[in-house]
C-alpha positions in Angstrom: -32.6 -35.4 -48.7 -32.9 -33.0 -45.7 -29.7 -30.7 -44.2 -29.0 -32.4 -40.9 -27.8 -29.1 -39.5 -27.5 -28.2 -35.8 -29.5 -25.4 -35.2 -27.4 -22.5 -34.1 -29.3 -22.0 -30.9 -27.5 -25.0 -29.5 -24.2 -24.1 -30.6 -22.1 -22.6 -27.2 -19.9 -20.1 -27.2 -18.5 -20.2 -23.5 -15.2 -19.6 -24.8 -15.6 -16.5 -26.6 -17.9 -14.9 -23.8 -16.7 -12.1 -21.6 -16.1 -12.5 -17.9 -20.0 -11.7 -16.5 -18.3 -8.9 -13.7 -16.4 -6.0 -14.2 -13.0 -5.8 -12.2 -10.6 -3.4 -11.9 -7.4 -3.9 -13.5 -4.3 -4.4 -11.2 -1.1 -2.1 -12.0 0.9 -4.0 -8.9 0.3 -7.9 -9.0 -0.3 -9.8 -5.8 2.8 -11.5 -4.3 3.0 -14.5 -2.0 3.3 -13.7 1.3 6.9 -14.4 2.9 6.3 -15.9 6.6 8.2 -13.6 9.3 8.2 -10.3 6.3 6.5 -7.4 5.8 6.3 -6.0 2.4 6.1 -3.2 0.4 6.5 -1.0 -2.7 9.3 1.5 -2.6 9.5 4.5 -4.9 12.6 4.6 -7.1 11.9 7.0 -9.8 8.7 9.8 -10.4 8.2 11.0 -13.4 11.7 9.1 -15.1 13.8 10.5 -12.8 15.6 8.8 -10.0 15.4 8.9 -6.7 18.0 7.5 -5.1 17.2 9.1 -1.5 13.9 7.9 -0.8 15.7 4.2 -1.9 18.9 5.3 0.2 16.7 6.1 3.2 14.1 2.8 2.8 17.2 0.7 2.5 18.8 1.9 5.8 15.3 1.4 7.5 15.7 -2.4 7.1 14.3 -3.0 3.8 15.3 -5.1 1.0 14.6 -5.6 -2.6 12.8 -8.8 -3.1 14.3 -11.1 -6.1 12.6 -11.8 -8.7 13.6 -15.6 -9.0 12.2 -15.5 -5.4 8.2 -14.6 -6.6 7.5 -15.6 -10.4 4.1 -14.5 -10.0 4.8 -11.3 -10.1 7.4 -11.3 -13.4 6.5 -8.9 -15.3 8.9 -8.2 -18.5 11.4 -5.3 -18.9 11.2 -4.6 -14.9 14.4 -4.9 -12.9 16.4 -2.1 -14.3 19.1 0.0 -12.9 20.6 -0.3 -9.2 18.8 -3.4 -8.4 18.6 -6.4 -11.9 16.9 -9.4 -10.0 14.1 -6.9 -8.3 10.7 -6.6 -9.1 10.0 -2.8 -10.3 6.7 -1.5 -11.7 6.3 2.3 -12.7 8.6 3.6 -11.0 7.9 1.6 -7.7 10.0 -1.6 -6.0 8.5 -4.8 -4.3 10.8 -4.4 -1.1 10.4 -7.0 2.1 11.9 -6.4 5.8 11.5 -8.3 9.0 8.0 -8.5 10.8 9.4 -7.3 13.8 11.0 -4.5 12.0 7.8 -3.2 10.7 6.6 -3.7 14.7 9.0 -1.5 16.0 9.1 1.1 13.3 5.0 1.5 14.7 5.6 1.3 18.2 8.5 4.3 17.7 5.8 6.3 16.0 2.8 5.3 18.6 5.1 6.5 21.2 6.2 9.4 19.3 2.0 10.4 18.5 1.4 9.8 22.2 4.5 12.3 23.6 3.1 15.0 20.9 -0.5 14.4 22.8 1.0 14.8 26.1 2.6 17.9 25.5 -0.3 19.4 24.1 -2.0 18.2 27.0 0.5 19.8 29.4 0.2 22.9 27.2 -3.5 23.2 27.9 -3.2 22.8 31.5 -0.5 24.7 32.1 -2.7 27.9 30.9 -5.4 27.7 33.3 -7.8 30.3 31.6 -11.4 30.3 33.0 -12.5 31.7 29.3 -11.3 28.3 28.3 -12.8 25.3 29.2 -10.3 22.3 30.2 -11.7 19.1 28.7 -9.9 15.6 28.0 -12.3 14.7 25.4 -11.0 14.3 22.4 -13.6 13.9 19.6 -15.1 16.5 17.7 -18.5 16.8 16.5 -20.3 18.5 13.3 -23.7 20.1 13.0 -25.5 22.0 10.7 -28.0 24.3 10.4 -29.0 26.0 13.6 -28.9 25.6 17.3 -28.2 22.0 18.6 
């Protein structure tokens, strides 16, 4: 009598087989987004070492530690240590959210601060009205190489 075998060529192995594309791993997991927050990583620590200023200053700015009981998908075991037990902290970093228009605010102060820093250098330039240089409001820069052009 004949060995009724299947022949190995129709045996599947879609469980054992890699993922077909390579992707890079991720060190910080993706959170849910929180409607009406921004959010971002703080540093606590470099290297081992605390640093309790950077938090100090982040937390007067308006941010806060997100819970971990808040986002599960981003549990990852042993984090949560020191200061803050119910955050979410990965190498040396903390998942920290703050108000939307916080975060709107903070980029008009700095906008506005950029634009006073143009001003005055604009000021500066006209101030010094030199023939040798050339007064220009263009402010783009362009690269060549070689020679001429």
């Amino acid at each position: 009598m004949a060995d009724q075998r299947t022949p190995r060529e129709n045996e599947t192995r879609a469980k054992a087989e890699r993922p077909k594309r390579w992707t890079p791993p991720q060190i910080l997991p993706a959170v849910t987004p929180e409607p009406g927050y921004s959010m971002r990583w703080i540093r606590v620590s470099t290297l081992g070492e605390d640093d309790p200023r950077n938090v100090s200053v982040k937390l007067q700015e308006g941010w806060e530690p997100v819970k971990a009981s808040d986002h599960p998908e981003a549990y990852v075991s042993g984090n949560g240590a020191g200061r803050f037990p119910d955050s979410i902290q990965i190498g040396g970093l903390m998942l920290c959210k703050t108000p939307t228009e916080f975060t709107e605010q903070r980029d008009e102060f700095f906008r506005n601060q950029a634009d006073g820093q143009m001003q005055s250098v604009d000021n500066h330039f006209m101030r010094a009205n030199d023939a040798r240089m050339p007064l220009f409001k263009e402010r783009r820069s362009e690269v060549t190489f070689g020679r001429g052009s």
